[in-house]
PDB file of N, CA, C and O in Angstrom:
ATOM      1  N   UNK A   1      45.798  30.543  -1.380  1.00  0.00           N
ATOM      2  CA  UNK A   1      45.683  31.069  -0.013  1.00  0.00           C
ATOM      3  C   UNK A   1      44.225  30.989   0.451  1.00  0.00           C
ATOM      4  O   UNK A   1      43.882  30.924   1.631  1.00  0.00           O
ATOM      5  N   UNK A   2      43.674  30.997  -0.261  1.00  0.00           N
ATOM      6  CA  UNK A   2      41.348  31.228  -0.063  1.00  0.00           C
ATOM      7  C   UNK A   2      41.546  30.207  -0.100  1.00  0.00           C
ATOM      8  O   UNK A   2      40.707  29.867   0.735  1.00  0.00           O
ATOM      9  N   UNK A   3      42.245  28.825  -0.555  1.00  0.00           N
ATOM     10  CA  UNK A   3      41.930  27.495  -0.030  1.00  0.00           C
ATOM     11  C   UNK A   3      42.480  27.041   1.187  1.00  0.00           C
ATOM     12  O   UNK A   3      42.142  25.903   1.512  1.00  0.00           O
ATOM     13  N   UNK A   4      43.157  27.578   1.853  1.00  0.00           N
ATOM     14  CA  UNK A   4      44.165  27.443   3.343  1.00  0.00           C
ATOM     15  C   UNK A   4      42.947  28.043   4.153  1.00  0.00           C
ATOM     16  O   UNK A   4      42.330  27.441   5.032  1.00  0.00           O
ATOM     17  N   UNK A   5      42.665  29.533   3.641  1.00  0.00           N
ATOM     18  CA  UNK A   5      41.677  30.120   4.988  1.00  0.00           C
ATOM     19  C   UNK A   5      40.682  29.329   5.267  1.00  0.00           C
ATOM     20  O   UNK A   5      40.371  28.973   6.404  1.00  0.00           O
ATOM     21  N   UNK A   6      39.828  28.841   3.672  1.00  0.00           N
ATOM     22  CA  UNK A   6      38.988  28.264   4.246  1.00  0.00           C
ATOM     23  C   UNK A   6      38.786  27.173   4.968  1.00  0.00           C
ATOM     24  O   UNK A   6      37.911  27.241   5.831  1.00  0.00           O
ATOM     25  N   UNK A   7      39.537  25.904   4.800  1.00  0.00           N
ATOM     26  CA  UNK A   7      40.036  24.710   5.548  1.00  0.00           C
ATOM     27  C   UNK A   7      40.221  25.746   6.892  1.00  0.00           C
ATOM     28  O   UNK A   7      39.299  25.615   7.697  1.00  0.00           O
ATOM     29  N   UNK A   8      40.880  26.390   7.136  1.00  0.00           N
ATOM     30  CA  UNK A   8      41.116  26.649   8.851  1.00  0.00           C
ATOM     31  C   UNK A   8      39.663  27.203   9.063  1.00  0.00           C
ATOM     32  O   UNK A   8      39.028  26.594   9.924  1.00  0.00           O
ATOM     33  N   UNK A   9      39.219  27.913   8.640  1.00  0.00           N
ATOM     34  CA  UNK A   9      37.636  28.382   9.220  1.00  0.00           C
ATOM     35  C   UNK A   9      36.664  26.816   9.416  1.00  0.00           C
ATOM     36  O   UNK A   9      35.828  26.655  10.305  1.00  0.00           O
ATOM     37  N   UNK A  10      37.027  25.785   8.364  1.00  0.00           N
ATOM     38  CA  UNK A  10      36.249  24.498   9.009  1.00  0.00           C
ATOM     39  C   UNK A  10      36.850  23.868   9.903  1.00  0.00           C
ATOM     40  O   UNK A  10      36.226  23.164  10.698  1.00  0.00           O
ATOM     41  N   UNK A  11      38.010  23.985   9.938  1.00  0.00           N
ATOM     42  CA  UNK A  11      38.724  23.363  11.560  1.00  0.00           C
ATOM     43  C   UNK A  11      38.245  23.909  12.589  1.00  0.00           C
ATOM     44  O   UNK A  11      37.847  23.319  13.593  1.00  0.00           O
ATOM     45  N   UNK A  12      38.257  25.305  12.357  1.00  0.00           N
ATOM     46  CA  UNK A  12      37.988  25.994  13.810  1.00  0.00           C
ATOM     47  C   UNK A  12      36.279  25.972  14.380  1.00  0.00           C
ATOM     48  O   UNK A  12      35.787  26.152  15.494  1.00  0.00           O
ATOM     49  N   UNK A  13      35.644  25.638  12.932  1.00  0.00           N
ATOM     50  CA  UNK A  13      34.296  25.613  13.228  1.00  0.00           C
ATOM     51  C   UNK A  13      33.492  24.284  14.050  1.00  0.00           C
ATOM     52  O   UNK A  13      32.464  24.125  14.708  1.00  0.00           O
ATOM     53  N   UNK A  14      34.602  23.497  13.585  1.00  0.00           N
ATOM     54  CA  UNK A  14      34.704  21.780  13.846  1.00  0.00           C
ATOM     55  C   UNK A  14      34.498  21.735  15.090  1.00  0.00           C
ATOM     56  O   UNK A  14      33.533  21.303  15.721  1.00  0.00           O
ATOM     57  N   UNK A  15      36.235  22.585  15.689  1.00  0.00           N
ATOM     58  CA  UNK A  15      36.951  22.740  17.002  1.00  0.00           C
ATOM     59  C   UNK A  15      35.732  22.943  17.804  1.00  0.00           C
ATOM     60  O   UNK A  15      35.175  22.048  18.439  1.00  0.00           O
ATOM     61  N   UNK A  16      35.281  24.395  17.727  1.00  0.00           N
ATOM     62  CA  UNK A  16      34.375  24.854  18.689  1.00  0.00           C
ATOM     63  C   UNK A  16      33.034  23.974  18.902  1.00  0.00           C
ATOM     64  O   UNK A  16      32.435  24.015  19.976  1.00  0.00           O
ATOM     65  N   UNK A  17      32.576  23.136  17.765  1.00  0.00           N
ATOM     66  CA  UNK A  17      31.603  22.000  17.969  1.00  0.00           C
ATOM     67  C   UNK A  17      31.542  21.351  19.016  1.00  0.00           C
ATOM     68  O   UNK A  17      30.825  21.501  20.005  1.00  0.00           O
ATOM     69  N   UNK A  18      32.612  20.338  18.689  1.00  0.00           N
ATOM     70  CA  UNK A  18      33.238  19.764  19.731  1.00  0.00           C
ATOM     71  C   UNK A  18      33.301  19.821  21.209  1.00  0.00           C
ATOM     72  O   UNK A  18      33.065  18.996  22.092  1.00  0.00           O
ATOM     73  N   UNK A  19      33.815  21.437  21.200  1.00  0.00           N
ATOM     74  CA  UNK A  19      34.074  22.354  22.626  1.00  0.00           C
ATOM     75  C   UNK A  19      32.032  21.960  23.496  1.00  0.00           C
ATOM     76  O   UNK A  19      31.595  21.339  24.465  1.00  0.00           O
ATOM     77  N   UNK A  20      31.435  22.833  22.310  1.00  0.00           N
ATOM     78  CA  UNK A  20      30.325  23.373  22.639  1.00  0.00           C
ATOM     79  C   UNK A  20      29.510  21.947  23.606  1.00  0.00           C
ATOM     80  O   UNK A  20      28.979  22.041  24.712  1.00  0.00           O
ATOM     81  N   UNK A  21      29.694  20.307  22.470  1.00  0.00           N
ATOM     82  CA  UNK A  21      28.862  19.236  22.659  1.00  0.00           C
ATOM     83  C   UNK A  21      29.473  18.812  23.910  1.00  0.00           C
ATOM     84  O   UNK A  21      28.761  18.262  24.751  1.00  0.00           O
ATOM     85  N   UNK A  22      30.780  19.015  24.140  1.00  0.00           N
ATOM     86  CA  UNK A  22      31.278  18.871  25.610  1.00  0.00           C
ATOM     87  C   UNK A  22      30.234  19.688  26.480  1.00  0.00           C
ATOM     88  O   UNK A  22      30.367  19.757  27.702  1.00  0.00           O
TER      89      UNK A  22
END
């Protein structure tokens, strides 16, 4: 399960990158 959360905390960290460089 601590390997699921963490993969989604780098997706979401990814996500908002993304958002932000927009």
């Amino acid at each position: 399960m601590q390997y699921y959360f963490t993969l989604q905390s780098t997706a979401i960290s990814t996500l908002q990158c993304s958002i932000t460089s927009h």
